[in-house]
Chimera marker file (.cmm) of the C-alpha trace (Angstrom):
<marker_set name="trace">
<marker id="1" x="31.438" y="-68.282" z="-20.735" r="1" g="1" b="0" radius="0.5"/>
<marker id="2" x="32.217" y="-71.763" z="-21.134" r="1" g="1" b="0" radius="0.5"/>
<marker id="3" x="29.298" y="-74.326" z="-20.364" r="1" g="1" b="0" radius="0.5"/>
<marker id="4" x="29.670" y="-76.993" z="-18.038" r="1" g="1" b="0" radius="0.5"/>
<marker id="5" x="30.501" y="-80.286" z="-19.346" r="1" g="1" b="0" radius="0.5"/>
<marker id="6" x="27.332" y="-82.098" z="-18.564" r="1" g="1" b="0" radius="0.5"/>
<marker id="7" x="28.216" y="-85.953" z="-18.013" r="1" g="1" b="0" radius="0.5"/>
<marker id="8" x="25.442" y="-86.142" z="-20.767" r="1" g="1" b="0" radius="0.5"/>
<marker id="9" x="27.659" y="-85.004" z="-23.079" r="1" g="1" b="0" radius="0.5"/>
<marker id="10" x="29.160" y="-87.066" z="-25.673" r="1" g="1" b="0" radius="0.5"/>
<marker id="11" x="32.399" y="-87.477" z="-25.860" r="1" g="1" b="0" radius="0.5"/>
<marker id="12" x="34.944" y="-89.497" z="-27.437" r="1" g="1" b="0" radius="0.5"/>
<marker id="13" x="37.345" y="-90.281" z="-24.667" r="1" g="1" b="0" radius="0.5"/>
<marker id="14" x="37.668" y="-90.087" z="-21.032" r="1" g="1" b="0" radius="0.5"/>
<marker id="15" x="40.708" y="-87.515" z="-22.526" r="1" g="1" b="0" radius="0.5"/>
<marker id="16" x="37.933" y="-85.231" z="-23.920" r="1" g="1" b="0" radius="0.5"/>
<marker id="17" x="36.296" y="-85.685" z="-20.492" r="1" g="1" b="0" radius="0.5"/>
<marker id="18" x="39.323" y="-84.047" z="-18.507" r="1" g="1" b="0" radius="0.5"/>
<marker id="19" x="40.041" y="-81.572" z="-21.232" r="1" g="1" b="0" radius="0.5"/>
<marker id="20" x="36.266" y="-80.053" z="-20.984" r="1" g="1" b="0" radius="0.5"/>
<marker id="21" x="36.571" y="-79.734" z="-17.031" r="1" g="1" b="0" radius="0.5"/>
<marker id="22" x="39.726" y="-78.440" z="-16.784" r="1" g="1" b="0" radius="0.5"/>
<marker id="23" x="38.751" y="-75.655" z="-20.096" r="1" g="1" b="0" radius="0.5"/>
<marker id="24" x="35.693" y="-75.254" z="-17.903" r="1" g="1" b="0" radius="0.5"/>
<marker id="25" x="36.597" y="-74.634" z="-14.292" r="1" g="1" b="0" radius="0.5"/>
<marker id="26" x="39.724" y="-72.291" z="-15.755" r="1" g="1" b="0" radius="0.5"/>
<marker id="27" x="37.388" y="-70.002" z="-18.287" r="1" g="1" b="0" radius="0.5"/>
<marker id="28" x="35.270" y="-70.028" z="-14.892" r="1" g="1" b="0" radius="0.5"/>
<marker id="29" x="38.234" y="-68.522" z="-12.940" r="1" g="1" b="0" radius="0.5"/>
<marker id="30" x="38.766" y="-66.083" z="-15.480" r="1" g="1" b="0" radius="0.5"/>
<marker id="31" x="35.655" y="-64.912" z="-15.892" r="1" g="1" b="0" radius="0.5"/>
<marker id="32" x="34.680" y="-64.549" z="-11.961" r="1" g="1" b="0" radius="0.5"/>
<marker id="33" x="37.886" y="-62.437" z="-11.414" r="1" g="1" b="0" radius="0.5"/>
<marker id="34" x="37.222" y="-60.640" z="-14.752" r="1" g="1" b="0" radius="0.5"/>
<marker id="35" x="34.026" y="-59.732" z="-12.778" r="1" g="1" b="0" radius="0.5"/>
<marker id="36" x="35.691" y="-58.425" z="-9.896" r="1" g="1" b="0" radius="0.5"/>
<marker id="37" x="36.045" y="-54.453" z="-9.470" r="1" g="1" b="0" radius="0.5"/>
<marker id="38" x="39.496" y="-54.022" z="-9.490" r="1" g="1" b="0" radius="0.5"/>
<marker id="39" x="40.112" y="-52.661" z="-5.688" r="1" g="1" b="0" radius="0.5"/>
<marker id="40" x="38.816" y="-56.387" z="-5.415" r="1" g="1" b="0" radius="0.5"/>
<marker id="41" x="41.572" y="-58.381" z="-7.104" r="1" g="1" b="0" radius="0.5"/>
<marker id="42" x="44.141" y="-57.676" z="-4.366" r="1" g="1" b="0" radius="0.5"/>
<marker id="43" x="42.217" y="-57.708" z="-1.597" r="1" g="1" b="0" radius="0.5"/>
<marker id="44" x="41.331" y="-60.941" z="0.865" r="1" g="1" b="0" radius="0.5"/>
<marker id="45" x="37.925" y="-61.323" z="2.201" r="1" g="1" b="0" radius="0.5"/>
<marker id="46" x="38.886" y="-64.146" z="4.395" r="1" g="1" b="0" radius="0.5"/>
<marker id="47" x="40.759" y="-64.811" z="7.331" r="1" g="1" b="0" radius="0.5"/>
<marker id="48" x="43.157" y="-66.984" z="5.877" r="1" g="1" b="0" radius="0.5"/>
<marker id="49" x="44.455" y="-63.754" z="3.841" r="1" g="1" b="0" radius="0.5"/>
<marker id="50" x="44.615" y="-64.662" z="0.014" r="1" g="1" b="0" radius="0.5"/>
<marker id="51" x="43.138" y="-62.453" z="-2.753" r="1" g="1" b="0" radius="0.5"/>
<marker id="52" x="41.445" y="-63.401" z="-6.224" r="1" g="1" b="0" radius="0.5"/>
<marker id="53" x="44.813" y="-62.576" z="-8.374" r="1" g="1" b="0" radius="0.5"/>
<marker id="54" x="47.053" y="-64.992" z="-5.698" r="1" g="1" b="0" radius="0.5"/>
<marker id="55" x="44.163" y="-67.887" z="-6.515" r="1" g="1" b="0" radius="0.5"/>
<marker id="56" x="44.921" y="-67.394" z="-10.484" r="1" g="1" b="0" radius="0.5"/>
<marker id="57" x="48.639" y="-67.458" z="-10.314" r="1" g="1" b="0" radius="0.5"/>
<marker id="58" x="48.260" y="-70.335" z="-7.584" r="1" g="1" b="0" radius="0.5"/>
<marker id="59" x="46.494" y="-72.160" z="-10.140" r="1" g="1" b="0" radius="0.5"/>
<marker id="60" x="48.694" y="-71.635" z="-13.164" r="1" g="1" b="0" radius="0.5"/>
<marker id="61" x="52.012" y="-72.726" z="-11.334" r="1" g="1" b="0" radius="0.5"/>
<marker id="62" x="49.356" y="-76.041" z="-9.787" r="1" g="1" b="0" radius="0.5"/>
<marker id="63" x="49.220" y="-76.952" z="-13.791" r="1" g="1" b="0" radius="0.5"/>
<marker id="64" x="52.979" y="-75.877" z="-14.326" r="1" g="1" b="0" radius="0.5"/>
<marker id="65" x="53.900" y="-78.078" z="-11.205" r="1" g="1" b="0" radius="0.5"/>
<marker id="66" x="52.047" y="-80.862" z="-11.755" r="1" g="1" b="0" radius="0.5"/>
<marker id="67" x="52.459" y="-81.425" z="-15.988" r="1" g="1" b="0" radius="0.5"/>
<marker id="68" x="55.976" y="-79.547" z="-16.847" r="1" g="1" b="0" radius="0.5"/>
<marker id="69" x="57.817" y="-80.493" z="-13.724" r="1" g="1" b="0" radius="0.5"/>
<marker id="70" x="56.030" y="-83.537" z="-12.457" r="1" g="1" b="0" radius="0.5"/>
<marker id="71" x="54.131" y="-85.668" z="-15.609" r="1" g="1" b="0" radius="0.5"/>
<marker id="72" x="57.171" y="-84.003" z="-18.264" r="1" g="1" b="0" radius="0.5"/>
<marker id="73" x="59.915" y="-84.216" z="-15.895" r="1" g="1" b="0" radius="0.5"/>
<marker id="74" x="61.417" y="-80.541" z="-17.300" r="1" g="1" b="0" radius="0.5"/>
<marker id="75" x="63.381" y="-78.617" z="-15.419" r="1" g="1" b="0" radius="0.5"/>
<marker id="76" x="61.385" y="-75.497" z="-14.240" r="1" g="1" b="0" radius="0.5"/>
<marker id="77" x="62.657" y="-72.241" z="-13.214" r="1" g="1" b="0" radius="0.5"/>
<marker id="78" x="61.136" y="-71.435" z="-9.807" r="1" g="1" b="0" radius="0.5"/>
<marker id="79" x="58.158" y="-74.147" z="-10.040" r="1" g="1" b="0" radius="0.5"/>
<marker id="80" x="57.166" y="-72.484" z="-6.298" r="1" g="1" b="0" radius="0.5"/>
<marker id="81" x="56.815" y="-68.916" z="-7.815" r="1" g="1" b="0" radius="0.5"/>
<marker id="82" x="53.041" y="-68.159" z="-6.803" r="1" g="1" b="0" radius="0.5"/>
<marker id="83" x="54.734" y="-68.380" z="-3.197" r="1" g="1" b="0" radius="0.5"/>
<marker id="84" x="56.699" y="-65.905" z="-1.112" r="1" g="1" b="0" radius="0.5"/>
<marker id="85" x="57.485" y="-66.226" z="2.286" r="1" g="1" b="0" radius="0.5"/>
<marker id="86" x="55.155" y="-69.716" z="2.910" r="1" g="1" b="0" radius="0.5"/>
<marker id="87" x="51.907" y="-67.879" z="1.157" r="1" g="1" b="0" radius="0.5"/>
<marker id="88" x="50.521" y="-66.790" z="-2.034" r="1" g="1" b="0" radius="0.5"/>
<marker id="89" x="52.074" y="-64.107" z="-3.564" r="1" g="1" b="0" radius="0.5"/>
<marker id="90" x="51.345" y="-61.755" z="-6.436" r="1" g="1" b="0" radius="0.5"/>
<marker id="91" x="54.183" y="-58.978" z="-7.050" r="1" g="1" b="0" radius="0.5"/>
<marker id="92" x="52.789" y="-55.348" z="-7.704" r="1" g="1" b="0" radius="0.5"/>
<marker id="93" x="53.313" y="-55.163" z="-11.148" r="1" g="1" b="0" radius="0.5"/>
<marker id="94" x="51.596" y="-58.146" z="-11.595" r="1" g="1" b="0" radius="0.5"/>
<marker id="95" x="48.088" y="-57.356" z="-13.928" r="1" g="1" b="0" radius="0.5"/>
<marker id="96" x="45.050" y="-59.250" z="-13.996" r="1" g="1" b="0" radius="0.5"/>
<marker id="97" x="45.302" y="-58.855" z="-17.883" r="1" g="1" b="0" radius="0.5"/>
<marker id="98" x="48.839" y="-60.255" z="-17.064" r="1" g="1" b="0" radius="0.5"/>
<marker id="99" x="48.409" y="-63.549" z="-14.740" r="1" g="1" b="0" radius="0.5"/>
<marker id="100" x="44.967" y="-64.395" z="-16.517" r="1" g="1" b="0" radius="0.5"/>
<marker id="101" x="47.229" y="-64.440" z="-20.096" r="1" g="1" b="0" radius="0.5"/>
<marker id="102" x="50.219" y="-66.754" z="-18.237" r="1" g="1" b="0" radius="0.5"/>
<marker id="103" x="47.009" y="-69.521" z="-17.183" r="1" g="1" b="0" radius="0.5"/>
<marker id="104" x="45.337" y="-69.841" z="-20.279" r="1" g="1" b="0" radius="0.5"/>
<marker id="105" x="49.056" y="-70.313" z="-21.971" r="1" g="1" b="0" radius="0.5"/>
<marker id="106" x="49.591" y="-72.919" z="-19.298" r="1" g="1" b="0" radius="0.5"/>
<marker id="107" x="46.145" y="-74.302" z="-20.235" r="1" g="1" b="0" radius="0.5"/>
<marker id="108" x="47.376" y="-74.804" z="-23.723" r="1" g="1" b="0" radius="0.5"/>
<marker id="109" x="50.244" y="-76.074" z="-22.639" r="1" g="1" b="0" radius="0.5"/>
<marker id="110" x="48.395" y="-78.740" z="-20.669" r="1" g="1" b="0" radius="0.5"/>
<marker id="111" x="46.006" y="-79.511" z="-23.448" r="1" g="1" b="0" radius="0.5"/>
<marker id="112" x="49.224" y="-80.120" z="-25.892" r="1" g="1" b="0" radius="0.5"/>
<marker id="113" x="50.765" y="-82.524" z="-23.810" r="1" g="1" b="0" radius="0.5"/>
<marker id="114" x="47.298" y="-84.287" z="-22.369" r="1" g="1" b="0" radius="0.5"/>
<marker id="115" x="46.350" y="-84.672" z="-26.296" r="1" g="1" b="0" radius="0.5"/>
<marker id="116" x="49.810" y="-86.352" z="-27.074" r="1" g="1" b="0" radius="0.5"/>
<marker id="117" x="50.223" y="-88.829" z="-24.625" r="1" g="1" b="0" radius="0.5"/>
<marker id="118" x="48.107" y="-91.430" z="-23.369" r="1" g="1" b="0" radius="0.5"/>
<marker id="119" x="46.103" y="-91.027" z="-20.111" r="1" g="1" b="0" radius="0.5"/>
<marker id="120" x="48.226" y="-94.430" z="-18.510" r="1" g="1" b="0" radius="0.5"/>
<marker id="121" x="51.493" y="-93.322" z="-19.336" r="1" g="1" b="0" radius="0.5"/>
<marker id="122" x="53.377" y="-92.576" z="-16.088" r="1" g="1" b="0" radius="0.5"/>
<marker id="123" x="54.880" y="-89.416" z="-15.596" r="1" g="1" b="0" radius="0.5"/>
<marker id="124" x="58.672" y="-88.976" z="-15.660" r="1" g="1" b="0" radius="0.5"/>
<marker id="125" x="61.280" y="-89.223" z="-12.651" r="1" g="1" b="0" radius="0.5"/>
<marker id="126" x="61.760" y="-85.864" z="-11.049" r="1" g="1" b="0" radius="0.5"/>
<marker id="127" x="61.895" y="-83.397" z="-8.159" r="1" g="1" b="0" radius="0.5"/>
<marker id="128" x="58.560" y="-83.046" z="-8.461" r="1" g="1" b="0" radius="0.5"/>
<marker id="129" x="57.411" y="-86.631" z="-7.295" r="1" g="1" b="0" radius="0.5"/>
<marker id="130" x="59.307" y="-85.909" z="-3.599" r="1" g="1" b="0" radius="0.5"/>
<marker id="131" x="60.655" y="-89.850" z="-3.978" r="1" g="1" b="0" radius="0.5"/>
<marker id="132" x="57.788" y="-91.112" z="-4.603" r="1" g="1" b="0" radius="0.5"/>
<marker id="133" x="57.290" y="-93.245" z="-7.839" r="1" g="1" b="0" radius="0.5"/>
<marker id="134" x="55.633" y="-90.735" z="-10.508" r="1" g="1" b="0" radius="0.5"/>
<marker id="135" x="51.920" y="-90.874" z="-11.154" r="1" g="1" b="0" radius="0.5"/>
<marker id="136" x="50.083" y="-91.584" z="-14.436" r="1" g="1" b="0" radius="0.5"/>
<marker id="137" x="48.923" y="-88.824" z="-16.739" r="1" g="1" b="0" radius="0.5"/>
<marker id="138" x="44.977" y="-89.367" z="-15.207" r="1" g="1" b="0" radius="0.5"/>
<marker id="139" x="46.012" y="-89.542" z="-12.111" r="1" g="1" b="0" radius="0.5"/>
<marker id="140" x="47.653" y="-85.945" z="-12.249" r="1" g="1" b="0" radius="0.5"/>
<marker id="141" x="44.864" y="-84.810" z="-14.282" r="1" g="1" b="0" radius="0.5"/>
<marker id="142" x="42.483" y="-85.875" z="-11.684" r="1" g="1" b="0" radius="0.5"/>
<marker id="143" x="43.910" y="-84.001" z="-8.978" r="1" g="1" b="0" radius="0.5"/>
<marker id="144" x="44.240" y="-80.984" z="-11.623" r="1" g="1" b="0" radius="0.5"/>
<marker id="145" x="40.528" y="-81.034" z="-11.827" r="1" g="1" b="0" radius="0.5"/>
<marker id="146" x="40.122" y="-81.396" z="-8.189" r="1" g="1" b="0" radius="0.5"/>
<marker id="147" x="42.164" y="-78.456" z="-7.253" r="1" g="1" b="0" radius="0.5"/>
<marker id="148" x="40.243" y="-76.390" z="-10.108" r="1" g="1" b="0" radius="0.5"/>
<marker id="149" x="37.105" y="-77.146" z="-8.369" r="1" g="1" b="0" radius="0.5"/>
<marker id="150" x="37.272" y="-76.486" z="-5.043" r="1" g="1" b="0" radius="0.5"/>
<marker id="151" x="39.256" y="-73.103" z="-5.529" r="1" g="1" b="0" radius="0.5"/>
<marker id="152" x="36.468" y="-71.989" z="-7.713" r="1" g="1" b="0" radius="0.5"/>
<marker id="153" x="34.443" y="-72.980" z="-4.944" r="1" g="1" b="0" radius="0.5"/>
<marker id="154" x="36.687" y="-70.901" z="-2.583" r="1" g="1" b="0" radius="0.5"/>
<marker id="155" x="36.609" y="-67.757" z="-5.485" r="1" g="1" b="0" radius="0.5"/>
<marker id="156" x="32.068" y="-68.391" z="-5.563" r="1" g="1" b="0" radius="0.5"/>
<marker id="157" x="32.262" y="-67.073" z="-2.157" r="1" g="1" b="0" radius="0.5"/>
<marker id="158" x="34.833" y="-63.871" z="-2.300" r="1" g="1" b="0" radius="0.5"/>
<marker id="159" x="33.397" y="-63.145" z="-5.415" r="1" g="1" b="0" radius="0.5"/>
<marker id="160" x="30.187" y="-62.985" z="-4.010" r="1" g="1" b="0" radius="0.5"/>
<marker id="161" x="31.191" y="-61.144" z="-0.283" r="1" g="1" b="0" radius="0.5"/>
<marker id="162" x="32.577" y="-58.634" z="-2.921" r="1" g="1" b="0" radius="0.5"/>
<marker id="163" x="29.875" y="-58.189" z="-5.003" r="1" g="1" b="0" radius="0.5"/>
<marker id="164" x="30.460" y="-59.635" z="-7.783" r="1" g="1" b="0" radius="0.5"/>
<marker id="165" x="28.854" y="-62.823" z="-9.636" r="1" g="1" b="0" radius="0.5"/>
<marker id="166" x="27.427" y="-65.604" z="-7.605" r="1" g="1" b="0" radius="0.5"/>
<marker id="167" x="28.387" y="-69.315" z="-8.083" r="1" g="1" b="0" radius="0.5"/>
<marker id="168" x="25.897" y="-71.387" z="-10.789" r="1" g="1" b="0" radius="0.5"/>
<link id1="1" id2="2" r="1" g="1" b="0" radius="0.2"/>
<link id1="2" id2="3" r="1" g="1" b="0" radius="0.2"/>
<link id1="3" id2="4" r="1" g="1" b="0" radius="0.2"/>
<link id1="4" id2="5" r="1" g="1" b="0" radius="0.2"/>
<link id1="5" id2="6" r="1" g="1" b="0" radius="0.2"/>
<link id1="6" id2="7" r="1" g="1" b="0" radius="0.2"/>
<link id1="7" id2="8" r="1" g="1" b="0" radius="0.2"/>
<link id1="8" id2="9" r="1" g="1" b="0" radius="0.2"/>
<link id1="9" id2="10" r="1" g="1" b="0" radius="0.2"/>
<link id1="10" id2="11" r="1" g="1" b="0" radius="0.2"/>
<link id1="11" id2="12" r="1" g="1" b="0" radius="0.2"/>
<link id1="12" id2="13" r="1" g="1" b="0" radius="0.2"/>
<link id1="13" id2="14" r="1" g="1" b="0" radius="0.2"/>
<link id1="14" id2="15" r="1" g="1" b="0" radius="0.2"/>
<link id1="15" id2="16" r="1" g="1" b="0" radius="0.2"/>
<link id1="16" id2="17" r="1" g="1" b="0" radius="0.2"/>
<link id1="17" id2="18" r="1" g="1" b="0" radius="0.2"/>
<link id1="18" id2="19" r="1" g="1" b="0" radius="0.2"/>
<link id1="19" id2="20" r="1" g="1" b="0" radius="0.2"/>
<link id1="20" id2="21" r="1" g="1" b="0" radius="0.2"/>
<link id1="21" id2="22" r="1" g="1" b="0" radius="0.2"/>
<link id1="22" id2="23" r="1" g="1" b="0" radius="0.2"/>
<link id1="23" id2="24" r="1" g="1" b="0" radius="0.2"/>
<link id1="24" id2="25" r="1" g="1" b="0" radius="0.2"/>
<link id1="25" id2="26" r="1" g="1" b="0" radius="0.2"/>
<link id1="26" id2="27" r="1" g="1" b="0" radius="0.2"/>
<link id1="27" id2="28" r="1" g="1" b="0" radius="0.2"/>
<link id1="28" id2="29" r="1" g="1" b="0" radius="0.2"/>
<link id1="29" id2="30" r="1" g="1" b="0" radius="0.2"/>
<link id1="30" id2="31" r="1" g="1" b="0" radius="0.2"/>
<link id1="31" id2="32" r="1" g="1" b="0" radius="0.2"/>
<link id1="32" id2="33" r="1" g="1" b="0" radius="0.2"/>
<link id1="33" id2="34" r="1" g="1" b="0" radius="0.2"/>
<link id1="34" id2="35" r="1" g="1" b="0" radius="0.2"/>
<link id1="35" id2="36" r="1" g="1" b="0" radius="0.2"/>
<link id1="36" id2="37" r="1" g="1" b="0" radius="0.2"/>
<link id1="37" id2="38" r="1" g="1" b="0" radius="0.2"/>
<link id1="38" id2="39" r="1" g="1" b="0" radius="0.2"/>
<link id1="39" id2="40" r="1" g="1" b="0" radius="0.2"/>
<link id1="40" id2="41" r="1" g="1" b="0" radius="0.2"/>
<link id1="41" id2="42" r="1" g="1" b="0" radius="0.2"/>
<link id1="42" id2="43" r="1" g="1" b="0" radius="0.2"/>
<link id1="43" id2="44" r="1" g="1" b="0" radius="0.2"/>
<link id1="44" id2="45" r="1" g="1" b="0" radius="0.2"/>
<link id1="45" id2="46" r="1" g="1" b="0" radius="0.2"/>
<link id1="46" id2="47" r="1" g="1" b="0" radius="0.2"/>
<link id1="47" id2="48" r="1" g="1" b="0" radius="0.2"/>
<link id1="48" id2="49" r="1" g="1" b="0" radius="0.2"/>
<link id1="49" id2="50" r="1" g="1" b="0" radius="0.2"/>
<link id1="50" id2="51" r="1" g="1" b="0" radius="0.2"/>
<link id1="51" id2="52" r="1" g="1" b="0" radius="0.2"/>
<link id1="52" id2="53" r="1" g="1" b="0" radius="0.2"/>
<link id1="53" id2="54" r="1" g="1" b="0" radius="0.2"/>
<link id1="54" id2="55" r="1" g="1" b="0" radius="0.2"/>
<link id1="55" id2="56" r="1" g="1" b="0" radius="0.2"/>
<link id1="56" id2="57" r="1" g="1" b="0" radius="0.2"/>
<link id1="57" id2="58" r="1" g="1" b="0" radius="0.2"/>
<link id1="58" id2="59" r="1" g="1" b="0" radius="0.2"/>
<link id1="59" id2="60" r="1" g="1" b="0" radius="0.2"/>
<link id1="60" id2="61" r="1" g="1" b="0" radius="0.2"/>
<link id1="61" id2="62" r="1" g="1" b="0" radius="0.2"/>
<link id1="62" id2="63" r="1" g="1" b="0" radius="0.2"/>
<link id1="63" id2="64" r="1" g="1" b="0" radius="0.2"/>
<link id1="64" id2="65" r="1" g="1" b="0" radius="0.2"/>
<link id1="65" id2="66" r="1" g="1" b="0" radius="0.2"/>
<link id1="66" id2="67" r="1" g="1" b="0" radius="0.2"/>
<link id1="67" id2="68" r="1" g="1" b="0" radius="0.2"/>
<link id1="68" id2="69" r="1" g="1" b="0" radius="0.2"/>
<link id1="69" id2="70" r="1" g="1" b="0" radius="0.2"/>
<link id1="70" id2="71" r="1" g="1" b="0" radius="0.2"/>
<link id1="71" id2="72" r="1" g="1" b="0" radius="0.2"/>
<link id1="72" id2="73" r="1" g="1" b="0" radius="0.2"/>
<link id1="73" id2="74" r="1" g="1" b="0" radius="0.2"/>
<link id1="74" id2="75" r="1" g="1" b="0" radius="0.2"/>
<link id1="75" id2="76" r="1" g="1" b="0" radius="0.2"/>
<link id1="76" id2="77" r="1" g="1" b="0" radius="0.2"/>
<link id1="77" id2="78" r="1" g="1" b="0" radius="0.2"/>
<link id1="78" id2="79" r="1" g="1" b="0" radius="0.2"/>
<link id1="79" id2="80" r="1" g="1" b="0" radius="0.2"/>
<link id1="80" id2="81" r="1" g="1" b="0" radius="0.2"/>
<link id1="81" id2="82" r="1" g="1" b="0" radius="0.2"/>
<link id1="82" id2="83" r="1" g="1" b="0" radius="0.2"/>
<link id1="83" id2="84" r="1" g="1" b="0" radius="0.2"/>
<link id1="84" id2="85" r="1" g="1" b="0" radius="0.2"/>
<link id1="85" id2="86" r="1" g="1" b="0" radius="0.2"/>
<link id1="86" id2="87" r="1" g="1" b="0" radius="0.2"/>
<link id1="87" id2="88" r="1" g="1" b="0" radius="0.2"/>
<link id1="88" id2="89" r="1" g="1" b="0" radius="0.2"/>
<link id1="89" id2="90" r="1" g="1" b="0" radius="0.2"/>
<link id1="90" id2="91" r="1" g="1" b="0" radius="0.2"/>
<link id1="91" id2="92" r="1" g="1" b="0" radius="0.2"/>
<link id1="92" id2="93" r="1" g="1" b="0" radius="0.2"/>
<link id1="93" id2="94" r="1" g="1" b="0" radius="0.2"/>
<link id1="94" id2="95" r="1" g="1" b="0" radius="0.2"/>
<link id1="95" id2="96" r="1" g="1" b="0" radius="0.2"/>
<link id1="96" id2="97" r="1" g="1" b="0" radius="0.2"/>
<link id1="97" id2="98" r="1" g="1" b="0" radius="0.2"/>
<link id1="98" id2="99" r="1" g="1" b="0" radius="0.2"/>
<link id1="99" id2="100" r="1" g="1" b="0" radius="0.2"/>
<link id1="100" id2="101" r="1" g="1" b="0" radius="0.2"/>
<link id1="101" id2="102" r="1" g="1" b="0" radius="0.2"/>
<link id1="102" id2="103" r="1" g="1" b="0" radius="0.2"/>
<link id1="103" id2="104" r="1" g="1" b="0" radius="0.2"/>
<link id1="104" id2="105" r="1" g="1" b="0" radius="0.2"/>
<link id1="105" id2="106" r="1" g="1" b="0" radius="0.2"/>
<link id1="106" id2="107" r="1" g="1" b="0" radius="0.2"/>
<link id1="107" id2="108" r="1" g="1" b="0" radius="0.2"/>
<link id1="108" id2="109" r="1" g="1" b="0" radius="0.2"/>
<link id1="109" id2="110" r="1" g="1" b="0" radius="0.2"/>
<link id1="110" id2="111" r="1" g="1" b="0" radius="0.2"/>
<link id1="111" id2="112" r="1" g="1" b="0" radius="0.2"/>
<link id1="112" id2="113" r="1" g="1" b="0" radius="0.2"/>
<link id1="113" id2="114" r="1" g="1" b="0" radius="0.2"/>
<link id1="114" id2="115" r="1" g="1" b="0" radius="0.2"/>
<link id1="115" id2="116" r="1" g="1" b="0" radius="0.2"/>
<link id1="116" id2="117" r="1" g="1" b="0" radius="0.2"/>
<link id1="117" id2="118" r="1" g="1" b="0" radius="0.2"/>
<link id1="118" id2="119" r="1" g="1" b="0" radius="0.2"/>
<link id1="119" id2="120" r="1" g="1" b="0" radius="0.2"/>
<link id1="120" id2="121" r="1" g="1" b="0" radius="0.2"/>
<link id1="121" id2="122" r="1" g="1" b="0" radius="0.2"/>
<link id1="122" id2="123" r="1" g="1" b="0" radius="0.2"/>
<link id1="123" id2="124" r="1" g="1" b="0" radius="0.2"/>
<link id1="124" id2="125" r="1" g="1" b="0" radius="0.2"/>
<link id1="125" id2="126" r="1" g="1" b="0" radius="0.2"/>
<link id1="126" id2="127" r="1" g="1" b="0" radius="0.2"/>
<link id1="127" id2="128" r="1" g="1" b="0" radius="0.2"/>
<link id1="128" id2="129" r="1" g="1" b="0" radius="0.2"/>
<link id1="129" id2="130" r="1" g="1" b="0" radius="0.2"/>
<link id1="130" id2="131" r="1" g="1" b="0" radius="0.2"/>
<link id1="131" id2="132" r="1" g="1" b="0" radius="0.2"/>
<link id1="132" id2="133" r="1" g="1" b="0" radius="0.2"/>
<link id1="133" id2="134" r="1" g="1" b="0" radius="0.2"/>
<link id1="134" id2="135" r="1" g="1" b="0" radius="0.2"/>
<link id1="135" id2="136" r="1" g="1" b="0" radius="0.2"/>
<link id1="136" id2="137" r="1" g="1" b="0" radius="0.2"/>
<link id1="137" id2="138" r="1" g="1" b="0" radius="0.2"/>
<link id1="138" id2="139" r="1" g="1" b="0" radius="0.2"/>
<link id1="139" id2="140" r="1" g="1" b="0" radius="0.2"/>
<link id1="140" id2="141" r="1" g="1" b="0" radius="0.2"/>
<link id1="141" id2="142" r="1" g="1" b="0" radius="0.2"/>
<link id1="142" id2="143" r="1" g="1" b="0" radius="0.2"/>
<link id1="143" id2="144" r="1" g="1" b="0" radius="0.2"/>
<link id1="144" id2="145" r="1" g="1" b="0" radius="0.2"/>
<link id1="145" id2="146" r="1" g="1" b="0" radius="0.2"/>
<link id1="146" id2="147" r="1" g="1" b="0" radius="0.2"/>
<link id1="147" id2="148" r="1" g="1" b="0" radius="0.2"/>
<link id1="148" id2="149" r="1" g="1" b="0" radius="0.2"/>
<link id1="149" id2="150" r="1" g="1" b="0" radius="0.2"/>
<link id1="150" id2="151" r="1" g="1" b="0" radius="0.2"/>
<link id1="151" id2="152" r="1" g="1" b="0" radius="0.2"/>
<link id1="152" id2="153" r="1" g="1" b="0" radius="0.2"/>
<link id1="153" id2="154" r="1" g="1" b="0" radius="0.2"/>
<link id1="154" id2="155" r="1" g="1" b="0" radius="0.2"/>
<link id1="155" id2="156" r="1" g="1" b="0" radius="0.2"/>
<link id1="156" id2="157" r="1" g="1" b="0" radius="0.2"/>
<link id1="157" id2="158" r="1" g="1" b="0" radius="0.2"/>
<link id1="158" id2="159" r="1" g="1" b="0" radius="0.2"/>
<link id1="159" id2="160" r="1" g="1" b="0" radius="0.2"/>
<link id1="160" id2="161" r="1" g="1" b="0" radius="0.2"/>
<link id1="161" id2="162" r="1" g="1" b="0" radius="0.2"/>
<link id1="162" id2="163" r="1" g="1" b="0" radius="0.2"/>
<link id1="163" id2="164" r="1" g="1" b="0" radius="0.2"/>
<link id1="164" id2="165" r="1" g="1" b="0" radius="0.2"/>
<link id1="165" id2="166" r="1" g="1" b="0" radius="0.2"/>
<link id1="166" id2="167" r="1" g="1" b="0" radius="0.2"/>
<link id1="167" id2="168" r="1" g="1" b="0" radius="0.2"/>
</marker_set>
């Protein structure tokens, strides 16, 4: 498991900062729904219906959305493809082994381009920004590490009604 980047921590820039939260609440994901018994992983606990392999693929199309389409400006295939029908959605074929692989590669992906570009440069024109002017490189990692939190938060509690680990 990957230890929580105290704020007592060293660290050499606020870059290194974002980088250690994001590693951390991600490896945290991963390891709660590694946890998780596997008639677990596609099954909601809560009324509002989603399950603990929906919450990972949310989260790695969050990072695709937010640095490939919206900071990069690429073109993305699909960038709403953890959705079907206005929810989550994880397609039966679709492992844990699988969807855990696809976010740490998108957590790589993120580190790559965090590490060569500076935290003020602003992102580039696209779809993604909905007309608005784009946002600089903190400001989307912020949210990224915002998101990451509070669905852990969300995954602390089904993981727990399940059985499985508790929260810290």
């Amino acid at each position: 498991m990957t230890s929580f980047p105290e704020p007592t921590n060293p660290a050499g820039s606020r870059t290194e900062v974002f980088l250690r939260y994001l590693d951390y609440f991600r490896e945290s994901m991963v390891d709660k729904v590694s946890a998780l018994a596997e008639r677990e992983l596609r099954r909601s606990r809560l009324p509002s219906g989603w399950t603990p392999l929906e919450l990972v693929k949310h989260l790695r199309h969050v990072e695709r959305r937010w640095i490939e389409w919206g900071f990069q400006g690429r073109d993305v295939a699909e960038p709403w493809g953890d959705r079907r029908d206005d929810r989550w959605y994880v397609a039966p074929d679709e492992t844990r082994a699988d969807l855990v692989a696809a976010l740490r590669a998108q957590g790589a992906h993120t580190t790559a381009v965090v590490t060569a570009h500076d935290l003020a440069e602003i992102g580039a024109p696209g779809p993604r920004w909905d007309g608005a002017d784009p946002a600089s490189l903190e400001r989307v990692l912020f949210h990224l590490v915002q998101e990451y939190a509070r669905h852990l938060g969300h995954l602390d509690v089904v993981a727990e009604l399940a059985g499985g680990p508790t929260g810290e």
